[in-house]
N, C-alpha and C positions, 0 to 999 in steps of 0.2 A: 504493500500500500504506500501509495506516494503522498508526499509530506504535504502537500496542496489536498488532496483526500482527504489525509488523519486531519486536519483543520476543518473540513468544511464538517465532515463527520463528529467533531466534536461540537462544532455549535450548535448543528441541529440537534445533537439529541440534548445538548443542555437546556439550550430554548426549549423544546416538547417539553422536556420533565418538567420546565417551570411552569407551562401551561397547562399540563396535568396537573400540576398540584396546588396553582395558583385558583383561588378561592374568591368568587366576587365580594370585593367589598365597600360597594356600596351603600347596601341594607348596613352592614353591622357598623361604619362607622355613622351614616345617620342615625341609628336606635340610639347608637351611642352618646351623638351629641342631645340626642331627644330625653335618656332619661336623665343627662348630666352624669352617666359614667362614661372611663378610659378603659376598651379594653385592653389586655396585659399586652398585645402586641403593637399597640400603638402611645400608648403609656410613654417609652423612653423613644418614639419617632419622632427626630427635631429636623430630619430634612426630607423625609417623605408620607405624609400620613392618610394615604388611602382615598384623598380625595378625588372625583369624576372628571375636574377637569385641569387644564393646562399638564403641567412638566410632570405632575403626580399620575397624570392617567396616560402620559406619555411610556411612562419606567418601563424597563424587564431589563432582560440579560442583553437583547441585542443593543440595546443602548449604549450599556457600557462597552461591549466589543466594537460595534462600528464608531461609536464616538468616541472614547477614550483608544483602543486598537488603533484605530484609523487615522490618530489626532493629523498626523502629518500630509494627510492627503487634502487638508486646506491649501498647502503650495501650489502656489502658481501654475509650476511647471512638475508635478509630481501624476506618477499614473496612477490611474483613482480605478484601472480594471481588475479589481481585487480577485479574481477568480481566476486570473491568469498571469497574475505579479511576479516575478523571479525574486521568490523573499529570501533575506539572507539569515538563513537558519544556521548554516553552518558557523556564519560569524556568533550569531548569537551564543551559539552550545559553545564555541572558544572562548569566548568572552567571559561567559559564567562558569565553565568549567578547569580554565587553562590561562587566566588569566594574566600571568607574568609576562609574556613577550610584549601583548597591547600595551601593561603599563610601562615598561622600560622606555617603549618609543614613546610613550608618554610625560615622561623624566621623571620615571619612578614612584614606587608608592605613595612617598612620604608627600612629593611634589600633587599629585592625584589627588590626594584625601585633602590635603591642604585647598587644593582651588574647586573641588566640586562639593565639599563637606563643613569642613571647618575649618577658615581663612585664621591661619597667626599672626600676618600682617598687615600693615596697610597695600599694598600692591598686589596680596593677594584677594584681599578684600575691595577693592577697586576692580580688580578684575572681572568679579562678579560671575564668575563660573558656576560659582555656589548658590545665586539666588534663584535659578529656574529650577534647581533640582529640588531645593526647599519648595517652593513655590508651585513646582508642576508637577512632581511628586507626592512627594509629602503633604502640601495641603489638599490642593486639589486631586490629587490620588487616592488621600485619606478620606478625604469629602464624598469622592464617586462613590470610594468599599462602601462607605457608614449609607450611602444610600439606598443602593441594590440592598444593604443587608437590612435595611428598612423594608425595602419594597418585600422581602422574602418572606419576612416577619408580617407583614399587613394579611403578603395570600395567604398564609401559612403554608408556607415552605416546609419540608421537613429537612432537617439537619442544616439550618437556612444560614450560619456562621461556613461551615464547610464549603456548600456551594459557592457561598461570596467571593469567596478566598480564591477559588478554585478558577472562578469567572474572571474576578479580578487577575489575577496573574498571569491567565492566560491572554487578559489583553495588554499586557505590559509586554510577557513573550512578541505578540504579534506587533506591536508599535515600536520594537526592538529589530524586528526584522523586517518590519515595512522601510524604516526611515533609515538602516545599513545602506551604504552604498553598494549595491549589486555587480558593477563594473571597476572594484577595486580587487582584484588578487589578495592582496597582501591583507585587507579588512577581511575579508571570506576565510583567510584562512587562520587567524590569530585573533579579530575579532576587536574590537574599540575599548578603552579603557569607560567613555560614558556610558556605555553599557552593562561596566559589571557595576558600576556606582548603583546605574539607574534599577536593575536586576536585582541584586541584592542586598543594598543599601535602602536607598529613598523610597522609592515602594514599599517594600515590607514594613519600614518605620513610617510612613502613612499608616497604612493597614490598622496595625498595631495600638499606634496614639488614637486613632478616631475611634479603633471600637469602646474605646473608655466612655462610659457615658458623662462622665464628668471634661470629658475635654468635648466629648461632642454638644455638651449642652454650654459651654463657654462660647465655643464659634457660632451655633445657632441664636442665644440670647445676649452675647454681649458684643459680639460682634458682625452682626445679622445679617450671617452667613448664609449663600445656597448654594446650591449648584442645577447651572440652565444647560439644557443639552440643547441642540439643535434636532429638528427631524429627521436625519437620517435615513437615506434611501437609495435602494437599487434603483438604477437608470436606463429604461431601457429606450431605442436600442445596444447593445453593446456589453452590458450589465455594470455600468460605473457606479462608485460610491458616490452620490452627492450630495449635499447639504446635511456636511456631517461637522461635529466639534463640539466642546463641551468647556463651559467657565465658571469659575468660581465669583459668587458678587460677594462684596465685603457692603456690609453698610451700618456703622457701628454708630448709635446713638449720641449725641449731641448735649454735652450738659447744658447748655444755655437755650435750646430749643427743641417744640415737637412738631414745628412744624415742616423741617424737610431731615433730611440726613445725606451725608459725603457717600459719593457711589464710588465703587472703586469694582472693574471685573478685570477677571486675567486668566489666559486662556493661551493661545500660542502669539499672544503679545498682550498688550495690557491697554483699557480704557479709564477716565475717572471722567468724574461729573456730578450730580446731583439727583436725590431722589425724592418726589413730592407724593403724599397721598392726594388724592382725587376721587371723590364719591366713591368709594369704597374697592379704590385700588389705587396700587403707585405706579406711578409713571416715572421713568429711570431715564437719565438722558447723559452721555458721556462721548468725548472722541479721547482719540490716543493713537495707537500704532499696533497694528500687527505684523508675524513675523509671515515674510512670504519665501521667504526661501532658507536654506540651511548649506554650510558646506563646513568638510575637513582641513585642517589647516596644517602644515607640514609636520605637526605633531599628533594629528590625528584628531583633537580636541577641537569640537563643533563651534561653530560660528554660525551665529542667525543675522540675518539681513533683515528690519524694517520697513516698514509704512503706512501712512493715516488710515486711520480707521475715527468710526465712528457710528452713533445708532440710539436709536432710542425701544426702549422695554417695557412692555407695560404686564404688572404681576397681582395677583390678588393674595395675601398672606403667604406671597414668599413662591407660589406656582404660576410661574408664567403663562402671560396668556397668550402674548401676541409681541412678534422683533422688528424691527426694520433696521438694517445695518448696510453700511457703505465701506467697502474696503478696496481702498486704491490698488493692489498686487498681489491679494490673493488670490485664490481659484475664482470669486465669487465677486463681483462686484457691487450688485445690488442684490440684498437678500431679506424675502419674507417669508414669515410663520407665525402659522393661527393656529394653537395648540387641539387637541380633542376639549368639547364642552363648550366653545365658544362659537359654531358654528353648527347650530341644530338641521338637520335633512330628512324629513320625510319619521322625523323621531327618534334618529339617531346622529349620534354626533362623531364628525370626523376632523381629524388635523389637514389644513393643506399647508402647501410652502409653494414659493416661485423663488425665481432666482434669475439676474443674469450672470453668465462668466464675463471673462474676461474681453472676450470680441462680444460680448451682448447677444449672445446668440440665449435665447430663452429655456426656462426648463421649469416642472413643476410636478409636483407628487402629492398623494396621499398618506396618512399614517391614522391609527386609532386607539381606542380603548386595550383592545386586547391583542394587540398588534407586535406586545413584548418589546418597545423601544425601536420598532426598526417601520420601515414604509416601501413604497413602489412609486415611479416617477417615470417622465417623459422629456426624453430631451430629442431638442429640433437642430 
């Protein structure tokens, strides 16, 4: 069985089991809010709590694999035909299992830990190797795990910590071997030093710190935390990933006021801006920059390229309902999405998204309730 198989074979049957065992909860958290109890699975849910519409009725397992997996198929110039990728697996299992040769060219452990982990000095702190891994790891990594282990917890998952874990790393594996350079020998065979950081460092300690509930309910209430995925969709014709990505919003409370709060999201580049409530939702408005391309630099240690972004969010208690985002050199230049719940059809309700890329050529898909995080799309 080929390693493009064992991949596909593995998400499907992850996704089925969850839909097998994923449980509607829509009755039980209305009852819930009706009699004024928490059931025990929603009790300790601070970033996904079972509600019908936007990001919450968005979740599953495919979410987090096309959109965390996937993160780097936002590039520009990156191929988004996941079903038929030349992924670099072989780097990744050097990386994680044989990792001395990458860090040497990388100038050694000591140098490695120092600029992707813990900077000792100012130049390496400057350097700032270290804050995307904190950042797009570790929080936002730790943010994804704690949510899928929400969403598992809401259906009733069985053994719903295990699958997470299992979900989860398995799209770290594949965002390891999507964004390897495929046409480098020497990466293929010995494999990158921000790979074994990202492998088995920054990820696992995500993981780790967020299933604390006491650290998840820090970034959830004091620092009013989410995490927004995009809709995520097969493209046909051709089978392209498109309008996939996922960000972390920061929007931490204001001692001198309740009338708005600091937006801050960060994702494969970073916005800020402001957040207002409005008739009983906030409206999020922020530009900033994202990262449209990535390359190796003669030590093998990634370098991201730049440019404006910006867009505005609208969310009702933290579950998005509806994006509009403009990004100058991404895959995507004009991008919307109207989550499940906010656009009723014939009595049921579905997500749409449009997009243009880059030459404006148009595209647009569907996504749903029980649709597990993923969707189907049309590009012209």
């Amino acid at each position: 069985m080929s390693l493009r198989t064992l991949t596909a074979s593995f998400s499907l049957c992850v996704c089925l089991a969850s839909a097998a065992g994923a449980q509607p909860v829509d009755a039980r958290v209305d009852s819930a809010s009706v009699l004024g109890a928490t059931p025990a699975s929603v009790e300790n849910a601070f970033f996904l709590k079972g509600r019908d519409y936007g990001t919450d009725a968005y979740a599953g397992p495919f979410d987090m694999i096309l959109n965390k997996g996937f993160a780097v198929a936002q590039w520009q110039d990156q191929d988004r035909h996941i079903f038929s990728y030349p992924y670099g697996w072989n780097a990744v299992w050097a990386s994680v299992t044989r990792p001395g040769t990458a860090m040497e060219r990388a100038g050694g452990w000591g140098k490695v830990l120092r600029r992707h982990v813990i900077p000792l000095n100012w130049d390496e702190f400057r350097d700032a190797q270290w804050m995307p891994n904190y950042f797009g790891h570790v929080i936002e990594g730790g943010l994804a795990y704690r949510r899928l282990l929400e969403w598992n917890r809401v259906n009733g998952m069985p053994f719903p910590t295990l699958s997470t874990v299992i979900v989860t790393q398995f799209a770290v594996t594949i965002n390891e071997a999507y964004e390897t350079p495929v046409n480098d020998p020497w990466v293929q065979e010995n494999g990158t030093a921000g790979a074994f950081v990202d492998w088995m460092i920054m990820d696992p300690v995500g993981m780790l710190l967020m299933h604390q509930d006491v650290i998840a309910r820090f970034f959830a209430e004091d620092m009013g935390a989410v995490v927004w995925p995009r809709q995520a969709s097969i493209v046909f014709p051709g089978g392209r990933l498109t309008n996939n990505g996922e960000a972390v919003i920061l929007r931490p409370a204001l001692w001198f006021t309740d009338d708005f709060r600091i937006f801050f999201r960060g994702g494969v580049g970073a916005e800020a801006g402001i957040s207002v409530p409005y008739d009983g939702v906030t409206v999020n408005v922020g530009a900033g920059a994202n990262s449209s391309g990535r390359k190796l630099n003669i030590e093998h240690v990634e370098e991201a390229t730049f440019s404006f972004s910006s867009g505005i969010w609208v969310d009702r208690d933290g579950s998005l309902l509806f994006s509009a985002t403009w990004d100058h050199k991404t895959d995507r230049r004009l991008a919307i999405d109207v989550f499940p719940g906010v656009i009723d059809i014939a009595g049921s309700t579905i997500g749409v998204w449009f997009q243009f890329d880059q030459d404006y050529r148009p595209y647009f898909g569907i996504t749903g309730r029980r649709t597990l995080g993923g969707g189907v799309g049309v590009g012209f």
